[in-house]
BADO-25192 format. One record per residue (C-alpha): residue number from 0; residue in one letter; x, y, z. Coordinates in nm, 2 decimals. Layout:
% BADO-25192
+-----+--------+--------+--------+--------+
| num | residu |   east |  north |     up |
+-----+--------+--------+--------+--------+
| NUM |      A |      X |      Y |      Z |
...
+-----+--------+--------+--------+--------+
END
This chain:
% BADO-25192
+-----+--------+--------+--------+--------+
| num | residu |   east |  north |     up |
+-----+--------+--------+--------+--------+
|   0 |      X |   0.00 |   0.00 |   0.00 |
|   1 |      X |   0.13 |   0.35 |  -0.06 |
|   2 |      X |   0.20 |   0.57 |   0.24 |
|   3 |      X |   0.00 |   0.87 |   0.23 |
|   4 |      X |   0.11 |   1.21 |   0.21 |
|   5 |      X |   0.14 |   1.44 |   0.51 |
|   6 |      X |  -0.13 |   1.69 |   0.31 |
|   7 |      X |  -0.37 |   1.39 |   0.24 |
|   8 |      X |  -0.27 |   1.26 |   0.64 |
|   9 |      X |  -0.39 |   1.61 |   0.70 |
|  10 |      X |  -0.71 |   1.59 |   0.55 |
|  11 |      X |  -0.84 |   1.30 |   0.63 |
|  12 |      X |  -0.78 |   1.39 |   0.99 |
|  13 |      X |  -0.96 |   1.71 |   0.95 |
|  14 |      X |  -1.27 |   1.54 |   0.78 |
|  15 |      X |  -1.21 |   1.27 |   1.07 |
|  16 |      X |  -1.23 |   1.55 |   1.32 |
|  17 |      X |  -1.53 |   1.65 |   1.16 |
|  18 |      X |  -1.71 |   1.33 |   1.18 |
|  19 |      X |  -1.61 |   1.33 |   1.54 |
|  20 |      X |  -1.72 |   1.73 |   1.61 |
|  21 |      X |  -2.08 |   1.67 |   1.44 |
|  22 |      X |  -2.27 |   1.70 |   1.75 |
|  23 |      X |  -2.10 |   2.03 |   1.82 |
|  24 |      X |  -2.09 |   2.15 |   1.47 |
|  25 |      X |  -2.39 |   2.00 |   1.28 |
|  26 |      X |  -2.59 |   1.73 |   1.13 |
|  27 |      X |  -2.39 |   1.40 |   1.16 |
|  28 |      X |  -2.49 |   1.29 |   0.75 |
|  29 |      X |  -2.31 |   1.63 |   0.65 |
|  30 |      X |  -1.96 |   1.49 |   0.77 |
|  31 |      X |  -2.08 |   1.18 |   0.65 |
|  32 |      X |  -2.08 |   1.27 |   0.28 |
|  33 |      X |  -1.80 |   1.48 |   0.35 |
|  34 |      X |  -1.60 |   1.19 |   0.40 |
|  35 |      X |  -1.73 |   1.02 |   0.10 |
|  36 |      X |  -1.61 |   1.32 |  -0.12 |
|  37 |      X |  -1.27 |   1.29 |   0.02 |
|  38 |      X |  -1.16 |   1.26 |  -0.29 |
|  39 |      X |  -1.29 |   1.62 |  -0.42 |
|  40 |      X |  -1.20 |   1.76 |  -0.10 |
|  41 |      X |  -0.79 |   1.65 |  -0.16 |
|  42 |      X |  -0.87 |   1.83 |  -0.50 |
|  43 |      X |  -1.00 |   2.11 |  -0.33 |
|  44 |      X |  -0.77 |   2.18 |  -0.06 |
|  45 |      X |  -0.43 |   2.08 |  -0.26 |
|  46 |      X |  -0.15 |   1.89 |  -0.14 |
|  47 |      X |   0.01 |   2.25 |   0.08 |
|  48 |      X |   0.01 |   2.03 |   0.39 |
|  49 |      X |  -0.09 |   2.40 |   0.57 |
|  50 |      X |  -0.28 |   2.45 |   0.86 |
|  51 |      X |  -0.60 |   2.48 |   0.65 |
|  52 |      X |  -0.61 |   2.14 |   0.52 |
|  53 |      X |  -0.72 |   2.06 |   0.85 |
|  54 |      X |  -1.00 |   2.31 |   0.92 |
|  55 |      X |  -1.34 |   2.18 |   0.99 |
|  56 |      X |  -1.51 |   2.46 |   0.78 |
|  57 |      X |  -1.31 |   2.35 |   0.50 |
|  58 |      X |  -1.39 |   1.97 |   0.54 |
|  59 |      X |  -1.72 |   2.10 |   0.60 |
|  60 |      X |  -1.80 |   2.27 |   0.30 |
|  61 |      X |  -1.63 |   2.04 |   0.08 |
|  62 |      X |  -1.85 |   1.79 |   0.20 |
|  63 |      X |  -2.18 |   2.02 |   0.18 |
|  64 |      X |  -2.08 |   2.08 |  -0.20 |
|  65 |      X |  -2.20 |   1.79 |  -0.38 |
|  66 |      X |  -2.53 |   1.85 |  -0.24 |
|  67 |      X |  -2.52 |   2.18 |  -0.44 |
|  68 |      X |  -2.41 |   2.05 |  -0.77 |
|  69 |      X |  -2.65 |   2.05 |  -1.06 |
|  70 |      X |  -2.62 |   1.86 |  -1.38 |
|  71 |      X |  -2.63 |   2.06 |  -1.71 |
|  72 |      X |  -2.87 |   1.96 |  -1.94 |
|  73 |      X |  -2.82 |   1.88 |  -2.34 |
|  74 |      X |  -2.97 |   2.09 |  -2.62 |
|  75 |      X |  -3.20 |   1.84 |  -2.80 |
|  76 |      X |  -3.42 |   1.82 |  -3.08 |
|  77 |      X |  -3.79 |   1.78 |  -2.97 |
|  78 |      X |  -4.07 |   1.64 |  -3.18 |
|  79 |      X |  -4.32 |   1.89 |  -3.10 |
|  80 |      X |  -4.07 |   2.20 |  -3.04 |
|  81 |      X |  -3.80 |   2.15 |  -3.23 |
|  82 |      X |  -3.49 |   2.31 |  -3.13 |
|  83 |      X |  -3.43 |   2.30 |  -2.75 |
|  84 |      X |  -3.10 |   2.45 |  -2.62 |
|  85 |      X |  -2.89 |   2.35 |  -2.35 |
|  86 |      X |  -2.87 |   2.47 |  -1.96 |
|  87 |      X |  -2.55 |   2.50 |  -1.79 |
|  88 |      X |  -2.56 |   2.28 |  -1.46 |
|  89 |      X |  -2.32 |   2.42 |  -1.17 |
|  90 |      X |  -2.05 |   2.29 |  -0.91 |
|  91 |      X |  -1.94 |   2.49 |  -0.59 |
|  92 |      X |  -1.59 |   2.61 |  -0.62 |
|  93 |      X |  -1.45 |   2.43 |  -0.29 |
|  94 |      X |  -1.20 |   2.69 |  -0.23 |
|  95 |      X |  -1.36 |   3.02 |  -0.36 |
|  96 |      X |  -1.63 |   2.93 |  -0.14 |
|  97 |      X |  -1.38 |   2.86 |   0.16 |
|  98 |      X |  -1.19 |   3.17 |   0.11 |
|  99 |      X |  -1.51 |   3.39 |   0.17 |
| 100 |      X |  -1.66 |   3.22 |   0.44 |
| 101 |      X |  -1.29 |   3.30 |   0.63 |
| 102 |      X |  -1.29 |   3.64 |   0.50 |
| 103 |      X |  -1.66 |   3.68 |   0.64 |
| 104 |      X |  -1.55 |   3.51 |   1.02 |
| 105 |      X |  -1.81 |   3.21 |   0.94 |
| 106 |      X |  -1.68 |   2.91 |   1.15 |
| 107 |      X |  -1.87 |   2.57 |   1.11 |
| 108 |      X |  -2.12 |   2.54 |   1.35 |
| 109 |      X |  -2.44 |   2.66 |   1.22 |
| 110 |      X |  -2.28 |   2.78 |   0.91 |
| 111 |      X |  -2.48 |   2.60 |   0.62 |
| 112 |      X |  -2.71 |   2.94 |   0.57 |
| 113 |      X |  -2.46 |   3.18 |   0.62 |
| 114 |      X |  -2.21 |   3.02 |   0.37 |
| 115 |      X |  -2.14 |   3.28 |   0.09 |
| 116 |      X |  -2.16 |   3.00 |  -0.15 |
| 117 |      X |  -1.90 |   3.04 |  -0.49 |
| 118 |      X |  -2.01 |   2.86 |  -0.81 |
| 119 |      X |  -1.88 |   2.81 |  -1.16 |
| 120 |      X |  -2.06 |   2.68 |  -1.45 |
| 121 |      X |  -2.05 |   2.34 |  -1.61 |
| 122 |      X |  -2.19 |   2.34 |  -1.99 |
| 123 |      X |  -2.35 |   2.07 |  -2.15 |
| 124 |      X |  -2.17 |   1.83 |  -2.38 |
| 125 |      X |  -2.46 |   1.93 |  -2.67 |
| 126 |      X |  -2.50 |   2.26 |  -2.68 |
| 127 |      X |  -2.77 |   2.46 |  -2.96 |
| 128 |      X |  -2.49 |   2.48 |  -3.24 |
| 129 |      X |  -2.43 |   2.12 |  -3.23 |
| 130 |      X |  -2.74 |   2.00 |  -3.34 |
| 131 |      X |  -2.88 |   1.98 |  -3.71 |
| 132 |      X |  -3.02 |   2.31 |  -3.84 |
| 133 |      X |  -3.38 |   2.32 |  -3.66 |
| 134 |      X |  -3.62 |   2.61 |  -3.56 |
| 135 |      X |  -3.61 |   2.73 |  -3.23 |
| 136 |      X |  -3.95 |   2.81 |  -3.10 |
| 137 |      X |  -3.88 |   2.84 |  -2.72 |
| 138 |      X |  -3.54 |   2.85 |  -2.47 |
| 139 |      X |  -3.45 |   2.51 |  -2.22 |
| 140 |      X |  -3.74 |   2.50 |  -1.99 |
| 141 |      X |  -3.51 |   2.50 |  -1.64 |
| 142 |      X |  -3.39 |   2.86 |  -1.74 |
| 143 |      X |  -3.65 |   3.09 |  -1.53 |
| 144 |      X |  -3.63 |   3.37 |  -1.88 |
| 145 |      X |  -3.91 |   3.48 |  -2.16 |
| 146 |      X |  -3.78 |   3.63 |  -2.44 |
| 147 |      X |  -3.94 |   3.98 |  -2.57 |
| 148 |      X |  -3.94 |   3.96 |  -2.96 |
| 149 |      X |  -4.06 |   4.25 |  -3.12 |
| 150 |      X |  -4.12 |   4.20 |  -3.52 |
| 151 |      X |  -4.10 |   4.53 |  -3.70 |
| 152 |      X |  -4.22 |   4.56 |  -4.05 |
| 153 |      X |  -4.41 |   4.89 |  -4.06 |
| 154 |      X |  -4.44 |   5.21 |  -3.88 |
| 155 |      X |  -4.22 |   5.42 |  -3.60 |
| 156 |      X |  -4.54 |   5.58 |  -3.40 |
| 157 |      X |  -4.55 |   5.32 |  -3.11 |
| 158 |      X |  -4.23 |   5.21 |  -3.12 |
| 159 |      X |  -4.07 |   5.54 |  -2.90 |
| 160 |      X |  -4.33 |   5.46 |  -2.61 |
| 161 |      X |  -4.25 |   5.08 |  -2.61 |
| 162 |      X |  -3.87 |   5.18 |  -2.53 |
| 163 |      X |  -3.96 |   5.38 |  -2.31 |
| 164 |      X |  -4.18 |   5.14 |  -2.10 |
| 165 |      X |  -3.88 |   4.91 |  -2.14 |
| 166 |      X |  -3.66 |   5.18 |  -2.00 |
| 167 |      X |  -3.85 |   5.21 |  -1.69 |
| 168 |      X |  -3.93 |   4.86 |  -1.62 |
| 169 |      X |  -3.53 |   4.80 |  -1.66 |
| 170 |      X |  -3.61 |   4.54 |  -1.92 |
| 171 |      X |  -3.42 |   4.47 |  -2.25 |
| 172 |      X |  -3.59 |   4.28 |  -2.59 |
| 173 |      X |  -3.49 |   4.19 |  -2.91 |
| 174 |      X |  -3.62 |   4.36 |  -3.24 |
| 175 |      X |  -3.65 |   4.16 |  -3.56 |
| 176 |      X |  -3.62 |   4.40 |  -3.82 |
| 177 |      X |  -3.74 |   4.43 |  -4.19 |
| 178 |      X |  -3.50 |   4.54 |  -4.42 |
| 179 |      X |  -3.73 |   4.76 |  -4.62 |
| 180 |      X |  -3.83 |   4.93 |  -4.31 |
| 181 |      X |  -3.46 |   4.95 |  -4.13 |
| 182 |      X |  -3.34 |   5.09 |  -4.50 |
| 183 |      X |  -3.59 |   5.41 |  -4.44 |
| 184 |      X |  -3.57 |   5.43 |  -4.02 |
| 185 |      X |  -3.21 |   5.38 |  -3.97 |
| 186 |      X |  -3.20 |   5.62 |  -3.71 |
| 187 |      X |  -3.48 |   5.50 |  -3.54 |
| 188 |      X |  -3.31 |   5.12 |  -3.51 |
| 189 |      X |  -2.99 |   5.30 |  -3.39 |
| 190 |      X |  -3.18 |   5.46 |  -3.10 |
| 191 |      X |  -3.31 |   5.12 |  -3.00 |
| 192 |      X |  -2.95 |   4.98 |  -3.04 |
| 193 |      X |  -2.89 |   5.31 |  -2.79 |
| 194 |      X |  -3.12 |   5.19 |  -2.52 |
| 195 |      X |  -2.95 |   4.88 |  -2.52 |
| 196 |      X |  -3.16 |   4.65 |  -2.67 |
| 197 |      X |  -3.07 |   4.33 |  -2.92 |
| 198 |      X |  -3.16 |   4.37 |  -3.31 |
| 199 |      X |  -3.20 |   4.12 |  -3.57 |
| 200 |      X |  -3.29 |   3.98 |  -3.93 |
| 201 |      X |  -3.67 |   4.00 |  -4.02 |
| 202 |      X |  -3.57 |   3.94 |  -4.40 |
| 203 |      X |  -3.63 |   4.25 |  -4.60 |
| 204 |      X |  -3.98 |   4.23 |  -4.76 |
| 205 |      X |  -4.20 |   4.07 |  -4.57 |
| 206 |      X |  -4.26 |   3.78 |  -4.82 |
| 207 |      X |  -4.40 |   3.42 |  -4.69 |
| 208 |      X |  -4.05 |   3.22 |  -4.72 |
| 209 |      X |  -4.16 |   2.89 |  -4.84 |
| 210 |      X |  -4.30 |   3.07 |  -5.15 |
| 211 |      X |  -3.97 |   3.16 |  -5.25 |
| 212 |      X |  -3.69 |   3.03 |  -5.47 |
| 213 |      X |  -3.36 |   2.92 |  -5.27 |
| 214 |      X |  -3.19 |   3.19 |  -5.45 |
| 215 |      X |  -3.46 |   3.47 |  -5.32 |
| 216 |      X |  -3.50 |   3.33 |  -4.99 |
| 217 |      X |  -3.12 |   3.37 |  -4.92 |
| 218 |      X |  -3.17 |   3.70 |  -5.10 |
| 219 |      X |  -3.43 |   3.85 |  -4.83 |
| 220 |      X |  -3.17 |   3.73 |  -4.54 |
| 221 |      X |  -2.79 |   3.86 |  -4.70 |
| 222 |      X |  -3.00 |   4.22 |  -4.78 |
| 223 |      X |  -3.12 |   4.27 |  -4.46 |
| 224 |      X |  -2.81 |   4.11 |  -4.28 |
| 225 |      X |  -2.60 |   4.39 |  -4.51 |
| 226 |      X |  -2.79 |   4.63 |  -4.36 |
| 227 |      X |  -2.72 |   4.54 |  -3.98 |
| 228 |      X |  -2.34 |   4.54 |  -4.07 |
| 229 |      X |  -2.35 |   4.83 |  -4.28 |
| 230 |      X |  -2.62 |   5.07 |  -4.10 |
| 231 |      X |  -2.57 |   4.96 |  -3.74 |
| 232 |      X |  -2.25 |   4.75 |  -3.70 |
| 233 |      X |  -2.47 |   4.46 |  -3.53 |
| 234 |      X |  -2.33 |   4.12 |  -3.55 |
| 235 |      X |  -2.66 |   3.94 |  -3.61 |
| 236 |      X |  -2.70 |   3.56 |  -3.47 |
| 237 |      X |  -3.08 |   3.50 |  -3.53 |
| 238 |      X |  -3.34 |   3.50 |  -3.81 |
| 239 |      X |  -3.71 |   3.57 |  -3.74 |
| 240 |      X |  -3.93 |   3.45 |  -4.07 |
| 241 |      X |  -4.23 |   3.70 |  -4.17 |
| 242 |      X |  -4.57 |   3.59 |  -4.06 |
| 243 |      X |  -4.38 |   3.26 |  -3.92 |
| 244 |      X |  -4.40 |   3.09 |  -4.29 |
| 245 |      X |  -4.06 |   2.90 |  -4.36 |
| 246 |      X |  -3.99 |   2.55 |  -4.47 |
| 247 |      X |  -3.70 |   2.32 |  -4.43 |
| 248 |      X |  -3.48 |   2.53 |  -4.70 |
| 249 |      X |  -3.53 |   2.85 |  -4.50 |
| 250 |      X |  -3.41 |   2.69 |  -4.20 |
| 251 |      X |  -3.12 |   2.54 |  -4.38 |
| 252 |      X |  -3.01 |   2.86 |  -4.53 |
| 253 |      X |  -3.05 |   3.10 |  -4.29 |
| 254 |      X |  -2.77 |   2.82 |  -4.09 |
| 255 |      X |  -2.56 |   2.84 |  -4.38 |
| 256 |      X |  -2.55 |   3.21 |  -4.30 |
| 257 |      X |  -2.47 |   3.14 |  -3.94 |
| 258 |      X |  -2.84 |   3.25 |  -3.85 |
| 259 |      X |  -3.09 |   3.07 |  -3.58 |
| 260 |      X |  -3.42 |   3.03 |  -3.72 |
| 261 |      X |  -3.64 |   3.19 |  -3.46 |
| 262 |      X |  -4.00 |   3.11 |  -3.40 |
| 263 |      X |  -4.22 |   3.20 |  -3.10 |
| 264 |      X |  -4.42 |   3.01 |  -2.79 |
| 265 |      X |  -4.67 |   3.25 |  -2.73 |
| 266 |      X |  -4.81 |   3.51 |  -3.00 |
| 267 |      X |  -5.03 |   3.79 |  -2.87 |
| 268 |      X |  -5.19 |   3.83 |  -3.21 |
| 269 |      X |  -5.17 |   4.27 |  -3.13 |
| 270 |      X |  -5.19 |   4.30 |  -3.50 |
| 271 |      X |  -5.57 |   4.25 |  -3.45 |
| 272 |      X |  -5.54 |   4.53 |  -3.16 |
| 273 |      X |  -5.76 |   4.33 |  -2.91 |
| 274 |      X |  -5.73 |   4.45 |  -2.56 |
| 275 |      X |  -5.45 |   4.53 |  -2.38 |
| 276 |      X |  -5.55 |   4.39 |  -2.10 |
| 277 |      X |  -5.64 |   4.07 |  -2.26 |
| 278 |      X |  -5.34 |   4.04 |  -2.36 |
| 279 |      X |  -5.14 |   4.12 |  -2.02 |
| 280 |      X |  -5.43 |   3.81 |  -1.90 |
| 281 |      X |  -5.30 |   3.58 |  -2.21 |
| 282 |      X |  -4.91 |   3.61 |  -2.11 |
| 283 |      X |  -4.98 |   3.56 |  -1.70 |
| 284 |      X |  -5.18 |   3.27 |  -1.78 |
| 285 |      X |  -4.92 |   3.11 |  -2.03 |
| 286 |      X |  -4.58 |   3.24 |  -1.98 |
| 287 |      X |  -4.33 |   2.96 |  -1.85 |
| 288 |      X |  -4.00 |   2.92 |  -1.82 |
| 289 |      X |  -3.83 |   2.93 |  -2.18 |
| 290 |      X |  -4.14 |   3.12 |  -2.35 |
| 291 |      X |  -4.06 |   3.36 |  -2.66 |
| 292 |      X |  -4.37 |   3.59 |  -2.67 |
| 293 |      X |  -4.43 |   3.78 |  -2.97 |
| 294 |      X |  -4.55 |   4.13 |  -3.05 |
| 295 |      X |  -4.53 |   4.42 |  -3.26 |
| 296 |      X |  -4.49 |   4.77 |  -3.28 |
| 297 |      X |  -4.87 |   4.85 |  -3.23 |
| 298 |      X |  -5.14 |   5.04 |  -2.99 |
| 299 |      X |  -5.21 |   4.74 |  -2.84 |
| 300 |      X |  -4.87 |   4.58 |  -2.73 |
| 301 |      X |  -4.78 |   4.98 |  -2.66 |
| 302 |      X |  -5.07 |   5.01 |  -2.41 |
| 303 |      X |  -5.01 |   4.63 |  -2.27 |
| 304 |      X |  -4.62 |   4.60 |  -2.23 |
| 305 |      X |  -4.59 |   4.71 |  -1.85 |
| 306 |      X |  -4.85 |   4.48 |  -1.75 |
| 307 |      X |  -4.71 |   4.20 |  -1.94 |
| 308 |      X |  -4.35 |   4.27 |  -1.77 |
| 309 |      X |  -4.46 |   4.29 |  -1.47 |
| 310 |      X |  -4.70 |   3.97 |  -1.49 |
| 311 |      X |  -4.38 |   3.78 |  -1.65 |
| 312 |      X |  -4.22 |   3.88 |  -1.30 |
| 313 |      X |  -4.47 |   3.79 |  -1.11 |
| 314 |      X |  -4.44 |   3.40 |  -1.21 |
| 315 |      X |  -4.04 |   3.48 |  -1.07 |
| 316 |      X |  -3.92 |   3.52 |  -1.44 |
| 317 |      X |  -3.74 |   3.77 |  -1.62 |
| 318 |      X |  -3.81 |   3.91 |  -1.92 |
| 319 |      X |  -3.51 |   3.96 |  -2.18 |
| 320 |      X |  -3.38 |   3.94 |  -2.49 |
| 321 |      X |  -3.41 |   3.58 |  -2.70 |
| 322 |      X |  -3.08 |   3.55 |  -2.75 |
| 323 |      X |  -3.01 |   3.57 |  -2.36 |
| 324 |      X |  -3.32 |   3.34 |  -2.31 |
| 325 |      X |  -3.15 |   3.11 |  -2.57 |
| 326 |      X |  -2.84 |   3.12 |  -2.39 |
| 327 |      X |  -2.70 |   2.82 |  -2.17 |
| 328 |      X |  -2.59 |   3.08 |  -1.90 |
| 329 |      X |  -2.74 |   3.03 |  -1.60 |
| 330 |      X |  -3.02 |   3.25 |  -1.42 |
| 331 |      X |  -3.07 |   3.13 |  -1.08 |
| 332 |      X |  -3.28 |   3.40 |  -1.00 |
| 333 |      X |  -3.53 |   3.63 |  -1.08 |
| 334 |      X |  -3.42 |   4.00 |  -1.00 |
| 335 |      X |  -3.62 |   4.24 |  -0.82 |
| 336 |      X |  -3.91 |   4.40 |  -1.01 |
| 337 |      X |  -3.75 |   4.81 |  -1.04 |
| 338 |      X |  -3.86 |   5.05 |  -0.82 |
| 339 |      X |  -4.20 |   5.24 |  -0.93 |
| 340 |      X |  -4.09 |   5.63 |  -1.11 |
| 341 |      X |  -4.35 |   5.90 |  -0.96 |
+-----+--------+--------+--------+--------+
END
């Protein structure tokens, strides 16, 4: 058998003295499974042979941390909803977490809610770009995000008020813009690029996709993707189809341009201007986890945007852009609604 080191000696004495300390320091099962992740723990704490190989609070938290890990999860292809991206899982970083708690004067015994816990993120082996060109009609279901997409075809006159509820309500969306239109209200798409908010490709004139040649099709993407470059310096990832009408060969282009083909969950149908506050009743009643909700620049969605914000946060989600809902980064938490303006 191989005789230990004095650093691994060290640790296993100090998760030994753990075990030992439990009715003075805390549940007996913690130390327990401390011991069993011995192995992370030698990771954790290094082979130094100091002093704080054998601290309690260190044993103790690397035995708390498996508890805390979370697996990521795969992008997959779904039957009913195509394109589902992946989730980054997380791990506690041992020593991070260690570091703070001794900066902070946190000593074992009754620690567990007071430990300023340190993660890092662990991505999934399949991630969105992995997996054959597929529409994308909603983000992984675990990520607590709805994504505002706002399809803009026609018209500035609502569009000025709609950033400005955004504004207040501290809450960014993304902006699908027709070429046609972004040709003739350039400065209009710069001030929404201003306020911070994601544009993208909405082809350039409004045509139903799968009534077009391959050769048009890619047209109506590569003009209004010339146009992001050229106008407003956006590097574009995504591609929201007019009206939703694509086929297989739009999806498959729009890839070959390095574009997401970008669908929606939940469609308020403004462009009939029913109530606003039917339509604030329509997203608290359906928005989930993962849910891109559609609108447009009209009275309706102008008059109905606050309330549909704040019902999104009152399901502990956050509204966003798609491509942050899309994202694998992790949102553990819903932030605090803004503070009402007099």
């Amino acid at each position: 058998m191989n005789k230990a080191s004095p650093a691994r000696l060290g640790i296993m004495l100090a998760l030994l003295a753990a075990v030992l300390a439990a009715g003075r320091y805390g549940p007996l099962h913690d130390y327990v499974q401390a011991v069993k992740n011995e192995g992370s723990a030698a990771i954790a704490f290094g082979e130094t042979g100091t002093a704080e190989a054998t601290d309690p609070l260190l044993a103790w938290i690397a035995g708390a941390a498996d508890k805390r890990r979370i697996a990521p999860a795969d992008a997959v292809v779904d039957r009913v909803w195509k394109a589902i991206p992946g989730y980054n899982g997380r791990e506690a970083d041992i020593q991070a977490t260690y570091a703070r708690a001794k900066a902070m004067g946190i000593r074992v015994g009754g620690a567990e809610d007071g430990i300023p816990w340190v993660y890092r993120e662990l991505p999934p082996e399949v991630g969105l770009s992995d997996l054959p060109p597929s529409p994308v009609y909603r983000g992984n279901p675990n990520k607590p995000m709805v994504g505002l997409m706002i399809n803009v075809a026609w018209g500035d006159e609502y569009l000025r008020a709609m950033l400005d509820t955004l504004d207040e309500e501290r809450t960014k969306a993304t902006f699908f813009l027709d070429g046609s239109w972004l040709s003739k209200n350039a400065e209009t798409a710069k001030e929404i690029l201003r306020r911070g908010h994601e544009v993208s490709n909405h082809a350039y004139t409004h045509k139903n996709m799968s009534t077009l040649s391959d050769a048009r099709q890619r047209e109506e993407i590569v003009r209004t993707e010339t146009l992001l470059k050229d106008k407003l310096g956006v590097s574009n990832k995504l591609f929201a189809p007019p009206s939703g009408d694509f086929d297989t060969r739009t999806v498959r282009i729009a890839a070959g341009l390095g574009l997401t083909t970008v669908l929606w969950t939940l469609d308020t149908i403004d462009w009939k201007l029913p109530p606003a506050d039917g339509v604030v009743a329509k997203v608290a009643a359906n928005a989930k986890s993962g849910t891109l909700i559609l609108m447009h620049p009209t009275p309706t969605s102008k008059a109905a945007l606050k309330g549909m914000i704040r019902a999104i946060r009152a399901k502990g989600l956050t509204p966003g852009t798609v491509s942050d809902t899309l994202s694998p980064r992790r949102l553990d938490a819903a932030p605090a609604q803004p503070a009402k303006r007099g």
